[in-house]
N, C-alpha and C positions, 0 to 999 in steps of 0.2 A: 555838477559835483566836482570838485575842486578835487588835486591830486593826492593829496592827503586822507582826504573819505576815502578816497580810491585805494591809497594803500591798505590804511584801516581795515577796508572790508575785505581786500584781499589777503590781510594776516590773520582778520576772523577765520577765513575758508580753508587756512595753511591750518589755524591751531586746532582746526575740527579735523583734519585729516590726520593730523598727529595724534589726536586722541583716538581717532576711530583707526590708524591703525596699531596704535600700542596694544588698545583693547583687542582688534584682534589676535596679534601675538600671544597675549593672557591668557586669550579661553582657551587659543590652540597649545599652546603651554600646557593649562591644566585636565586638556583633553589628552595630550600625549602622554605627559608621565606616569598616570593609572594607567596608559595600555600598555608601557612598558614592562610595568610593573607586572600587570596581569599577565602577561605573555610567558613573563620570564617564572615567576612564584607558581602560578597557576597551572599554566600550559607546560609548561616548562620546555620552552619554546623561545628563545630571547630573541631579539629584534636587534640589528644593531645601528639602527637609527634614532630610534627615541631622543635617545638622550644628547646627541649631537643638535639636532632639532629645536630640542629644547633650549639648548647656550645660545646656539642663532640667534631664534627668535627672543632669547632673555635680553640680547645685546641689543636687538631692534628696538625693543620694548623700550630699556632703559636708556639708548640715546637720543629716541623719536621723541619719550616719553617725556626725558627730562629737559626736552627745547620747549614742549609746550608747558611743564611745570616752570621754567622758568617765566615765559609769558604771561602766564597767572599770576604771578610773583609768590607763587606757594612753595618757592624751593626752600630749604633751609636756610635760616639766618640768624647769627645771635644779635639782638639788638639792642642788648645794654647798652655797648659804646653807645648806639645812636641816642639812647633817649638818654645820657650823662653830656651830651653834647648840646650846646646852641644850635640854631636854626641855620646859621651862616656854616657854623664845621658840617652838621648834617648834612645839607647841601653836599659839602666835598666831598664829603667821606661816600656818599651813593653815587657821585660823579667819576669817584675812584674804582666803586664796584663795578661800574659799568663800563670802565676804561680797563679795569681785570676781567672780565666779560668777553669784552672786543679783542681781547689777547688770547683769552683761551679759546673761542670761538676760532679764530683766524689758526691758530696754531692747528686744532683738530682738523680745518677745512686746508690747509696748507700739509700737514703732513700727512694726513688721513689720506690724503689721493695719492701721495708718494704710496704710503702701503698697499694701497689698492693697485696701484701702475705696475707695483713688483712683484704683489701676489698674483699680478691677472692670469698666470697661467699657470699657477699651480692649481691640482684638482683636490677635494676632500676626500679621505679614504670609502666613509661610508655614502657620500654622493658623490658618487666619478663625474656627475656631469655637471657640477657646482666648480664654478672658480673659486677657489682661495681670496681672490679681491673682494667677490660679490658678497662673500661676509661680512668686510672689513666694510663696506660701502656708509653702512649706518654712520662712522665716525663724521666722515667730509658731511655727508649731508647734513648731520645734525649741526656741526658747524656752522654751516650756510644755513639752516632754518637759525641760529642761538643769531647772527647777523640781522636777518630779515627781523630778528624780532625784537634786535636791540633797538636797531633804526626805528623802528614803527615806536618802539617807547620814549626813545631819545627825538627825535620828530615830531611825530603825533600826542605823544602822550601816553599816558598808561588806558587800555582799554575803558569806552563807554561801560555804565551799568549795564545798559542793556545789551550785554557780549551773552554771550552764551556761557560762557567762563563765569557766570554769577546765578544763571537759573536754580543751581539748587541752594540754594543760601535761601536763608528766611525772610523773609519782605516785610516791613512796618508792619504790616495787616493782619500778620500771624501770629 
């Protein structure tokens, strides 16, 4: 297997871990906010964690989430210009996104660990034992996975069919 399948399969195993843990944050999201909810209306009894909990893990979701939505290439995109365009500007102009890509990726993984270096030791009111950084953590990483996954596209190529990232899409046969 040559270093390329090698990467490939290696950014398959990244973009399931990204999905698997966005989805986690999701269900513990909409597991938390009804018990908030309940505690406080019901019990009347409020929690003062829920809700803190909830942005956390909303922040993980959406910057783990959105490295592997970009991998799939499902993130937003208007693509008039493109299809008002020849083959040769098309080319550029996705050469361009991708070079805007490698800039915001690097920016978040470049200053995202500055934030994190300088929040490292502050603590959160409602988790004393949580550092200030360890929230901030998602930014850098998601950077370095939006990296990992530009190269594997800029590289490799855009994912095989048979990615996982196409299992539930409809087949010829259906």
């Amino acid at each position: 297997m040559d270093a390329k399948a090698r990467y490939a399969r290696a950014m398959e195993k990244l973009y399931v871990a990204c999905v698997g843990l966005s989805g986690v944050a999701l269900v513990v999201i909409t597991l938390v906010v009804p018990y908030g909810v309940f505690m406080r209306y019901v019990m009347s009894s409020a929690r003062s964690w829920p809700e803190p909990l909830a942005v956390l893990l909303m922040v993980v979701f959406s910057f783990v989430g959105g490295a592997a939505v970009y991998r799939a290439d499902m993130h937003m995109a208007v693509n008039a210009l493109l299809d008002a365009v020849n083959a040769a500007k098309r080319r550029a102009l996705l050469w361009a996104v991708d070079l805007c890509v490698a800039a915001t990726a690097l920016f978040m993984l470049g200053y995202g660990a500055h934030l994190v270096l300088v929040t490292w030791h502050q603590s959160i009111a409602e988790f004393p034992g949580l550092s200030v950084g360890v929230t901030y953590l998602p930014i850098p990483v998601s950077g370095a996975l939006l990296v990992c996954f530009l190269v594997e596209r800029v590289w490799c190529g855009p994912p095989p069919k048979t990615s996982i990232m196409y299992r539930d899409q409809q087949t010829e046969a259906e």
